[in-house]
C-alpha positions in Angstrom: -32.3 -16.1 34.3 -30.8 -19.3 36.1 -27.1 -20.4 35.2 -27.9 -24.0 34.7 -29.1 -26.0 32.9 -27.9 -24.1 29.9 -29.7 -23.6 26.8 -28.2 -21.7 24.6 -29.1 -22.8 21.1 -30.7 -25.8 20.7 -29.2 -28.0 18.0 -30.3 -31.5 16.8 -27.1 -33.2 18.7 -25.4 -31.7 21.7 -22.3 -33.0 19.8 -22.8 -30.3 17.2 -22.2 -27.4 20.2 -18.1 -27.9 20.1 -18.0 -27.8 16.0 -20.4 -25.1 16.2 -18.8 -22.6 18.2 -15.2 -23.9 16.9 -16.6 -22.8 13.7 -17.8 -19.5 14.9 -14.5 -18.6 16.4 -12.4 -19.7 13.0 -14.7 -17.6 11.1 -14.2 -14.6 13.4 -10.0 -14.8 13.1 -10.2 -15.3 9.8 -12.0 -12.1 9.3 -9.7 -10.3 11.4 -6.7 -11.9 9.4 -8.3 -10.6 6.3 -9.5 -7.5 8.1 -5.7 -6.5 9.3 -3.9 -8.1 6.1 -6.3 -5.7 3.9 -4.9 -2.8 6.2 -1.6 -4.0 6.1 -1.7 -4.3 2.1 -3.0 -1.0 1.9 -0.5 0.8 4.5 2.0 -1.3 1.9 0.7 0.0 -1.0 0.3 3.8 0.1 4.0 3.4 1.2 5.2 2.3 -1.5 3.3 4.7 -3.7 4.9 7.5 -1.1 8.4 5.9 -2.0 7.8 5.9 -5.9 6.5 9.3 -6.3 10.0 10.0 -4.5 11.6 8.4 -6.6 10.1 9.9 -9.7 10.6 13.0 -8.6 14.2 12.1 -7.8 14.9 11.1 -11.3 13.0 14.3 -12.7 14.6 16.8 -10.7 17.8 14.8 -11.4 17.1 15.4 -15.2 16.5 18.9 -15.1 19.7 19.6 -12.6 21.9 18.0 -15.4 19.7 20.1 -18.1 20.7 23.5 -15.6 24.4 22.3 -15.7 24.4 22.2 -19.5 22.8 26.0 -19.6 25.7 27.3 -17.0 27.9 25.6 -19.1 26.3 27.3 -22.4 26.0 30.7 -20.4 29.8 30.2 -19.3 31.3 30.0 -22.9 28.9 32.9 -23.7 30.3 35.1 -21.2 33.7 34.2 -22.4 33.0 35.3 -26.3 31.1 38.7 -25.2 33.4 39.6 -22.7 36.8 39.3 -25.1 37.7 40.7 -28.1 38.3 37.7 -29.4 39.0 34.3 -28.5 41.6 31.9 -30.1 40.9 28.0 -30.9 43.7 27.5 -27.9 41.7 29.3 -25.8 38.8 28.2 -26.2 40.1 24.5 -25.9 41.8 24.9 -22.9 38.4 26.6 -21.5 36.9 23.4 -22.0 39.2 21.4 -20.9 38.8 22.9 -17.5 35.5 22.2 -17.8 36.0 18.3 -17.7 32.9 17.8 -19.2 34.6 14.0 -20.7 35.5 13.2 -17.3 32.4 14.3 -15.0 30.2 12.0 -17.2 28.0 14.8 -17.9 26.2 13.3 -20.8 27.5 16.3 -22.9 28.8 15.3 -26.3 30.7 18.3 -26.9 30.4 22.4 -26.6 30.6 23.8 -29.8 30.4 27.4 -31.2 28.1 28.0 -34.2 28.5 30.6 -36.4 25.9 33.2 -39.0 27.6 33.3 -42.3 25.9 35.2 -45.0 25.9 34.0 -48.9 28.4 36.9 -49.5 31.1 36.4 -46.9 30.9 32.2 -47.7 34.2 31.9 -49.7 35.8 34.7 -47.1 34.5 32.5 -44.2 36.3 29.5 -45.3 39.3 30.4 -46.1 39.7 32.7 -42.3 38.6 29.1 -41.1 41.2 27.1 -43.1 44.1 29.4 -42.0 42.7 29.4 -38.5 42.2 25.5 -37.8 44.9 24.4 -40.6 42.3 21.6 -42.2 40.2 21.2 -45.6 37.5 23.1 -44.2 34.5 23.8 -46.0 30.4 24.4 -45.5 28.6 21.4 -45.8 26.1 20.4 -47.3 27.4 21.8 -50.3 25.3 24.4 -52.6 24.5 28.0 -52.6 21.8 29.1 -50.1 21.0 32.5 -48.4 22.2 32.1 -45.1 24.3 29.7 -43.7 25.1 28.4 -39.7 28.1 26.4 -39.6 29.8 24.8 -36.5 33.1 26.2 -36.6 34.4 25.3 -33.3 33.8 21.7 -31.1 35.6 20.8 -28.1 37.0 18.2 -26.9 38.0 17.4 -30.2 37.3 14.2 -30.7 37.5 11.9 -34.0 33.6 12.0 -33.6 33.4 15.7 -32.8 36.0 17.1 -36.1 32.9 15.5 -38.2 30.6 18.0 -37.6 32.8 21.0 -38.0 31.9 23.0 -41.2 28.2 21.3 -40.9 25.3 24.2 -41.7 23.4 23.6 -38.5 20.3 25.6 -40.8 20.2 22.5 -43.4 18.4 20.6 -40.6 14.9 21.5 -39.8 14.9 21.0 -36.2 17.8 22.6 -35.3 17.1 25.5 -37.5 13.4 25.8 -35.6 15.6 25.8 -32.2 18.6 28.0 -33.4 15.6 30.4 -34.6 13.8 30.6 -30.9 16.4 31.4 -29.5 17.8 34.0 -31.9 14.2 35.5 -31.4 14.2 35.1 -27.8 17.2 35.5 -26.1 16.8 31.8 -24.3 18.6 28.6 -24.4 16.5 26.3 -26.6 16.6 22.8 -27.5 16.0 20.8 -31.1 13.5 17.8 -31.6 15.2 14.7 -31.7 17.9 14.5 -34.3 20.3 12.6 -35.5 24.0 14.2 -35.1 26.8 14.5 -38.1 28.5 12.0 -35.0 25.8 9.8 -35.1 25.4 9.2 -39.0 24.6 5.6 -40.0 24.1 4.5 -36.4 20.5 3.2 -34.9 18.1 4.2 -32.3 20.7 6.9 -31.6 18.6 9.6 -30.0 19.8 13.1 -29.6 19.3 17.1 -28.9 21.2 19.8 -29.4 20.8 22.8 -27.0 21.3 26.7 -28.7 22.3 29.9 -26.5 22.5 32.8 -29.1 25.5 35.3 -28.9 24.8 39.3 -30.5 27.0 41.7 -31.0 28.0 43.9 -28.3 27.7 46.9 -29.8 24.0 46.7 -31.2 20.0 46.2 -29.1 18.4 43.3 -29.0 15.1 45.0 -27.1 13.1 43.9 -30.2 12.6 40.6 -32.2 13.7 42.0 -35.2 16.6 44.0 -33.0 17.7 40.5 -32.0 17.2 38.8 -35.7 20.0 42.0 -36.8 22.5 41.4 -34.3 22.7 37.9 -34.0 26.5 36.6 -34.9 26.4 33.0 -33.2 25.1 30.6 -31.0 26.6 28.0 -28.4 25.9 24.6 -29.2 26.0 21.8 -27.2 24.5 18.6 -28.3 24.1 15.6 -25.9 22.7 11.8 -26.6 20.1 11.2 -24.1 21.3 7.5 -23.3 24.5 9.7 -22.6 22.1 12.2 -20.3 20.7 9.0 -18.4 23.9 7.0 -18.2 25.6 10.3 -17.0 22.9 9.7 -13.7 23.3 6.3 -13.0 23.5 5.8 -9.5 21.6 9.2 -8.3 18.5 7.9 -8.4 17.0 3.9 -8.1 18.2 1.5 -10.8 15.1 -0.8 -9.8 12.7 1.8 -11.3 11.8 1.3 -15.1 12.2 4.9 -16.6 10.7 5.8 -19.9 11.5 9.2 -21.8 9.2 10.7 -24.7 9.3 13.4 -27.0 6.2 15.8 -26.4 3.2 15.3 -24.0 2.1 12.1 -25.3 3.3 8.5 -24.2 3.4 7.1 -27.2 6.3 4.7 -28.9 6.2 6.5 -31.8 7.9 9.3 -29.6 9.8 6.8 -27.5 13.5 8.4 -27.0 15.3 6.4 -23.9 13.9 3.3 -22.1 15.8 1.6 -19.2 16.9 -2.0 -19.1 16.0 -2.5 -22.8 12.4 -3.7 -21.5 10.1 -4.5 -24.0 7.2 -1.7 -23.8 7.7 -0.7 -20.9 4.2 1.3 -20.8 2.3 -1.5 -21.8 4.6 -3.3 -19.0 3.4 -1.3 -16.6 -0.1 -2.0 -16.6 0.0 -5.5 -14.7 2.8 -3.5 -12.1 2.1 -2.2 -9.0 2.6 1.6 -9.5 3.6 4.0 -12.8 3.6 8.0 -12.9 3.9 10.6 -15.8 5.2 13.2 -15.5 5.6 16.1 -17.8 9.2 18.2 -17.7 9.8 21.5 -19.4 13.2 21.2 -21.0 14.5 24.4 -23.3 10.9 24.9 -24.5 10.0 21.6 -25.7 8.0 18.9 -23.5 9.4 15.7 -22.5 7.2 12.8 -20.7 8.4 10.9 -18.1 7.1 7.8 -17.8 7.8 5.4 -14.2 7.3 2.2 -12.7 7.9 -0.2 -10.4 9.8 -3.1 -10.3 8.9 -6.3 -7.9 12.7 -5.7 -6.5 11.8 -2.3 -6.0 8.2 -2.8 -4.3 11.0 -5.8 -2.2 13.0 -3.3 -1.8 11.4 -0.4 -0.4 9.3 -2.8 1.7 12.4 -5.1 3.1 9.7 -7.1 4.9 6.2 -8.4 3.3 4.5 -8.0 6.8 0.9 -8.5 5.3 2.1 -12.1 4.6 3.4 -12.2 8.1 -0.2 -11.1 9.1 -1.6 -13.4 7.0 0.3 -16.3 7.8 0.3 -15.0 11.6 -3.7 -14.4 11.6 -4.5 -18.0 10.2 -2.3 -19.9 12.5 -3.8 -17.8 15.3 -7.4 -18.6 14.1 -7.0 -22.0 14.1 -5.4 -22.3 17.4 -7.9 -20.1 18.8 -10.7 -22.8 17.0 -8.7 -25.5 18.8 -8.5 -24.0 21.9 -12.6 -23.5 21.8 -13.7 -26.8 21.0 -11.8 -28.2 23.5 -13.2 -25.5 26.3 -16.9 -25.7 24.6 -16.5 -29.6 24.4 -15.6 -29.8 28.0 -18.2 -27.3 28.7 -20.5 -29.4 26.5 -19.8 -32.6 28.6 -19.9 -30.9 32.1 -23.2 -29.6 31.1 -24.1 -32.8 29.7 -22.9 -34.8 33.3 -25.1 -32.3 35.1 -28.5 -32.6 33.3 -27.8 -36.3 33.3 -27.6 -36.1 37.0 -30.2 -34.0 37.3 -32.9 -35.4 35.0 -31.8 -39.4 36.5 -31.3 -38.1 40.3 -33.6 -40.3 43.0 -34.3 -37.1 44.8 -36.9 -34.7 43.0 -35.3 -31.3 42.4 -37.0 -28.3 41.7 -35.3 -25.0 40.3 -37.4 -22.0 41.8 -36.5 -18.0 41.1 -36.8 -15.5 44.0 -40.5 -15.0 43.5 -40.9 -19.1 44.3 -41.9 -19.7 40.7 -40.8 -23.1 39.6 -38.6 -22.8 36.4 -37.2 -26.1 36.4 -37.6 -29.7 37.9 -36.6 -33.1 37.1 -38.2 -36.5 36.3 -38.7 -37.2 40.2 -40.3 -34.1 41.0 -42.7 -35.0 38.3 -43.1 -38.3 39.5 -43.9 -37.1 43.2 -46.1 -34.5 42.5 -47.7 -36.4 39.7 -47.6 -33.3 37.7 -46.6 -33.2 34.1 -43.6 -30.9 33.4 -45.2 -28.6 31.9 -47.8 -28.0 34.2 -45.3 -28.0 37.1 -43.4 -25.6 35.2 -46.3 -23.6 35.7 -46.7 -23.6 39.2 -44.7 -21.8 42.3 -43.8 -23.2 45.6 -46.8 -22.3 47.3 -49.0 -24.5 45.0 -46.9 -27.4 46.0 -47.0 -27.1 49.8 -49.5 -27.5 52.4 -51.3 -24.0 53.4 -49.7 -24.7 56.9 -46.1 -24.5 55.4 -47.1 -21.7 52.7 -47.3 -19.4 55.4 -43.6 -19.8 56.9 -42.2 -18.7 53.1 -41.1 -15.2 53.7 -39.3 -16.4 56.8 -37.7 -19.4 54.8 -36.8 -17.4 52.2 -34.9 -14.5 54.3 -32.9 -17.1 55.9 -32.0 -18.2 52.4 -30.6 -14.9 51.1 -28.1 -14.8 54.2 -26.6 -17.9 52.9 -28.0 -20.1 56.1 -28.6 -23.6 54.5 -30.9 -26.4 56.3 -32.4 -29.5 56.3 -36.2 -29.4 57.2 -39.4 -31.1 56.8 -42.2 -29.7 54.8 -45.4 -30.5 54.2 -46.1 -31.4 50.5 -49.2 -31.5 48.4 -49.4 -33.3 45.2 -51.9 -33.2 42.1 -54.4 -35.3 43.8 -53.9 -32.7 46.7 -53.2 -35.5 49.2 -50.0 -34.2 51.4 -47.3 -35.9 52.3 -44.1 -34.9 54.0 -40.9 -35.0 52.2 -37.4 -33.8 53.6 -36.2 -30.6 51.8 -32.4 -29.5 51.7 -33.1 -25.7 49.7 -29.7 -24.0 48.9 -29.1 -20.6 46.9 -27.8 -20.9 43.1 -27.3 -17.5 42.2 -28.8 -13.6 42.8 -32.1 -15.4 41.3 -32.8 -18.9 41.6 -32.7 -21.2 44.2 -33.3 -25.5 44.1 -34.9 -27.5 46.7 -33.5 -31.3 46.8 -37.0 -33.0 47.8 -36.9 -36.6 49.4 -40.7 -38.3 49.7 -40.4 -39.5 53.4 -44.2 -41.4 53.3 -42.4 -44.4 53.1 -39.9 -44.5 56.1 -43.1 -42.2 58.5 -44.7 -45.4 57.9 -42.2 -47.5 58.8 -41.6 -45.5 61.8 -44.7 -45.8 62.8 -45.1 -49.8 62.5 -41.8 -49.6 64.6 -43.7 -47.6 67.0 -46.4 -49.6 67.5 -44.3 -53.2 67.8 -42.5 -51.3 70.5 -45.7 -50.2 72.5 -47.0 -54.4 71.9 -43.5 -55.8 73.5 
């Protein structure tokens, strides 16, 4: 295939070439830009996903560690009654106290001792408790019932805290279910939500209270019904979970929307804590990037926690929006690199354009040949000499255009061509008519496959050489 003339595509205007292949080369870096911003986006996303299910395991695990403090806590101050004979209000304070559980912002409202009072030993139980604490005490709710479970002890005690001592823990039915479980199975268990004696006449205050039972030394508790005999007391600790949460501010990301449910379901009926009083956070979190549930075991009951992102968090975590950089980057890049080839192609285009313009309006006839001396190309003058149509000269080789006396020498001229040698000779022609004439032919190499031949018709100046001639031989 011969280098020039090129003909690539052929297009109604030659003008259309440039657009065209700036066109071509826009369309290419832009789907490259798309190509690497769609990878960058999703490298983006999966990081970010990476980062948020840290995160939400961060705030989980944080959870539960606080949850495990309040049970060493609870198995602390259960030690302490088992292991003494008995233990004053003094002492029990001042263990407390030492716990710092109001200055470690724990989350714990208080750690309280709750104690089994039968029907028969009520009156006895009060007044031991009045001579003990030196206050009005009394069980509360008032009436007569079987059994009774009132908090006799609460420390720190605060003004809030002194309000639920004396309150039977049984009259409420979800701290009865969780005193109960526990009683039965030797475990730290935790209510439903509640509301506590503390938190009487106050809104959306949400609230647990965790139970570790206490028997007496001296009998089993192998059995259920072992257990449900030598039960004397329970250690209660009741907590707010805004306290809980508020207690772990700072160990985990405050650009993460948190929500906390009661049970298995998320479900605003069982909403209990929800972070930067969003509105519905859940239904929030469809149009975010990211949200995960997650289900934690706490004391026997089920909490849901429910995550999402933030766009300060996705900002965050990502510091740098690099598939905008790509994106910017790649469409800048694409249209400099269209620039840059409709210059080049235009140039191309005009150089290309110069050249068949020389060659179709040269004087000289030019013919394009391949290595076999078949004629792929030629211009007007060629046509004109050899009174040949293009086509049919197109359809010709060397040979048919030469005299038989020149065909001959072809193998000779055309090793001398492949070394490069380059001369001026005179051939020979024959034209359609098949009447010869000589011309003057300057052949030179184009590439590994074609060669031209710049033919000049010399009929015109042998003539006039030979009038010349015979003026001479007259004077």
């Amino acid at each position: 295939m011969i280098k020039l003339p090129i003909k690539v595509v052929t297009f109604s205007s030659p003008k259309s070439v440039p657009w065209f292949s700036s066109a071509i080369a826009l369309m290419i870096g832009i789907v490259l830009t798309i190509t690497l911003w769609n990878y960058a986006k999703h490298q983006q996303t999966k990081h970010i996903s990476n980062e948020f299910f840290f995160s939400t395991e961060q705030i989980a695990n944080n959870i539960l560690s606080r949850i495990y403090a309040y049970k060493i806590v609870m198995r602390g101050v259960k030690g302490y009654f088992q292991g003494s004979d008995e233990v004053t209000p003094t002492e029990f304070k001042n263990y407390i106290k030492d716990l710092q559980i109001d200055k470690a912002k724990s989350g714990i409202q208080g750690v309280g001792l709750v104690e089994l009072v039968l029907d028969v030993n009520k009156q006895a139980h009060e007044l031991s408790q009045r001579e003990r604490i030196a206050t009005q005490y009394e069980i509360r709710p008032k009436g007569q019932r079987e059994i009774y479970a009132p908090i006799v002890r609460m420390e720190p005690k605060t003004e809030e805290n002194m309000k639920a001592i004396g309150f039977d823990v049984f009259s409420n039915p979800e701290a009865k279910a969780a005193m109960e479980k526990a009683r039965d199975y030797d475990l730290i268990a935790i209510s439903a939500p509640i509301t506590l004696v503390q938190d009487i006449g106050k809104q959306n205050v949400h609230a647990f209270v965790m139970y570790l039972p206490i028997y007496h030394n001296d009998q089993l508790t192998d059995t259920i019904a072992q257990r449900r005999a030598s039960i004397q007391s329970w250690v209660d600790v009741p907590f707010r979970i805004n306290d809980l949460m508020n207690g772990l501010a700072g160990e985990f990301p405050d650009d993460v929307l948190i929500e906390i449910y009661d049970g298995d379901t998320v479900d605003t009926k069982y909403l209990m804590y929800q972070s930067n009083h969003t509105a519905n956070l859940h239904a929030q979190a469809q149009r975010n990037l990211l949200s995960m549930t997650k289900r934690l075991a706490i004391g026997g009951r089920t909490w849901t926690l429910f995550t999402s992102v933030t766009p300060a968090y996705a900002q965050r975590v990502l510091n740098q929006d690099r598939s905008e950089v790509i994106l910017v980057t790649g469409f800048t890049l694409s249209l400099l690199a269209a620039w840059i080839t409709w210059l080049l192609v235009n140039g191309r285009q005009k150089a290309v354009n110069r050249y068949k313009k020389l060659f179709a309006q040269a004087g000289e006839g030019v013919v394009i040949l391949d290595r076999h001396h078949h004629i792929v190309d030629c211009n007007q003058s060629a046509e004109k000499m050899f009174a040949y149509s293009r086509d049919t000269l197109l359809g010709l080789s060397l040979p048919d255009i030469l005299a038989k006396s020149e065909a001959i020498k072809l193998d000779d001229f055309y090793q001398e061509l492949t070394t490069g040698a380059s001369s001026i000779r005179e051939w020979v022609m024959r034209g359609k008519s098949g009447e010869e004439f000589i011309a003057e032919a300057s052949p030179s190499k184009l590439d590994e496959d074609n060669y031209f031949i710049i033919l000049r018709d010399l009929t015109e100046r042998k003539r006039a050489e030979q009038r010349i001639q015979r003026l001479n031989r007259l004077y």
